[in-house]
C-alpha positions in Angstrom: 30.4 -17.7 19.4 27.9 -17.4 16.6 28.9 -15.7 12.9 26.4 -14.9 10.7 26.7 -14.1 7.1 25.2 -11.0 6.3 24.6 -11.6 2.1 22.3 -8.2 2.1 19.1 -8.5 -0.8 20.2 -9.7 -3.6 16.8 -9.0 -5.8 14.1 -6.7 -5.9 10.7 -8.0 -4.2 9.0 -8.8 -7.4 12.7 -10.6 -9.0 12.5 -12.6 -5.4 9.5 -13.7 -6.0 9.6 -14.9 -9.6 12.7 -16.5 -8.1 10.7 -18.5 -5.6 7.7 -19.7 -8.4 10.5 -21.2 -10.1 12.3 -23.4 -7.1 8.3 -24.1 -6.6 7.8 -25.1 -10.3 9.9 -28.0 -11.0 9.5 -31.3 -9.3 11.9 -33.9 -11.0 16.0 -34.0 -10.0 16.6 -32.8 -13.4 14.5 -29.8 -13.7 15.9 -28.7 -10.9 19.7 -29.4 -12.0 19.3 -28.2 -15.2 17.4 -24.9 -13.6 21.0 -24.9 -11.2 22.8 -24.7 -14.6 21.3 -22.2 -15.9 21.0 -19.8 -12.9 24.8 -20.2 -11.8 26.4 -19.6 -15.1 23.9 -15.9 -15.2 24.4 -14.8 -11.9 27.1 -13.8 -9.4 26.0 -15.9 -6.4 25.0 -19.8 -7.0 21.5 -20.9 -6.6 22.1 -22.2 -3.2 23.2 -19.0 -1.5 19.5 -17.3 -2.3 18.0 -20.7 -1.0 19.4 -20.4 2.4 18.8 -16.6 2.4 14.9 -17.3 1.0 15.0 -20.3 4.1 16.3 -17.7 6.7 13.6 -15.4 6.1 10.5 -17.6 5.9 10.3 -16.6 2.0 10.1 -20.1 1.2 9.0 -23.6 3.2 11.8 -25.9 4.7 10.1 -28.6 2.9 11.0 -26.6 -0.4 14.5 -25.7 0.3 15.3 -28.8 1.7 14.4 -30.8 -1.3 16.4 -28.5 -3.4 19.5 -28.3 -1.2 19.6 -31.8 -0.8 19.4 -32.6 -4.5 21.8 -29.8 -5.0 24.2 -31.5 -2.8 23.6 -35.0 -4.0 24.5 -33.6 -7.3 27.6 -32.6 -6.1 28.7 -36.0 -4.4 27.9 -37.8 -6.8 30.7 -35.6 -8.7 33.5 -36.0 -6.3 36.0 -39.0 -7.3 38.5 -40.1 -4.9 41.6 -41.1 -6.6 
C-alpha cells in the first residue's frame, strides 16, 4: 500500500523559484542552517517540507536537495541528547 502526501502549492511560480536560487546560493553548513532559521520561524511549513516537494517534481536536482536534507538532518542529530 502506498500513501502519498498531497501538500498542494505552497508558492506562486515566481516565490518558487526565488525559493530555489536561494537553496542554490549558499554552499557552507552554516549558510544553510542559518537560512533554515530564518525560513522556519516566517513560514507555516519548515524548509524541508518544500525541499521534498521541489525534489518530487524535478524543480530542483537530487544533488541539491540531498546536500540540504542531509545537513538539515545532521543538524538535528547532533541536537538529540540521550539521557
Amino acid at each position: 500500500m502506498t500513501i502519498s502526501l498531497n501538500i498542494g502549492n505552497f508558492f506562486n511560480d515566481s516565490s518558487s523559484h526565488a525559493l530555489v536560487d536561494e537553496l542554490r546560493k549558499r554552499t557552507s553548513e552554516e549558510e544553510i542552517l542559518e537560512f533554515e532559521e530564518k525560513f522556519n520561524s516566517k513560514n507555516e511549513k519548515n524548509l524541508h517540507i518544500y525541499i521534498c516537494r521541489f525534489l518530487k517534481n524535478r524543480a530542483i536536482s537530487r544533488a541539491l536537495a540531498s546536500r540540504w536534507l542531509i545537513t538539515l538532518i545532521n543538524n538535528k542529530e547532533s541536537k538529540i541528547t540521550i539521557t
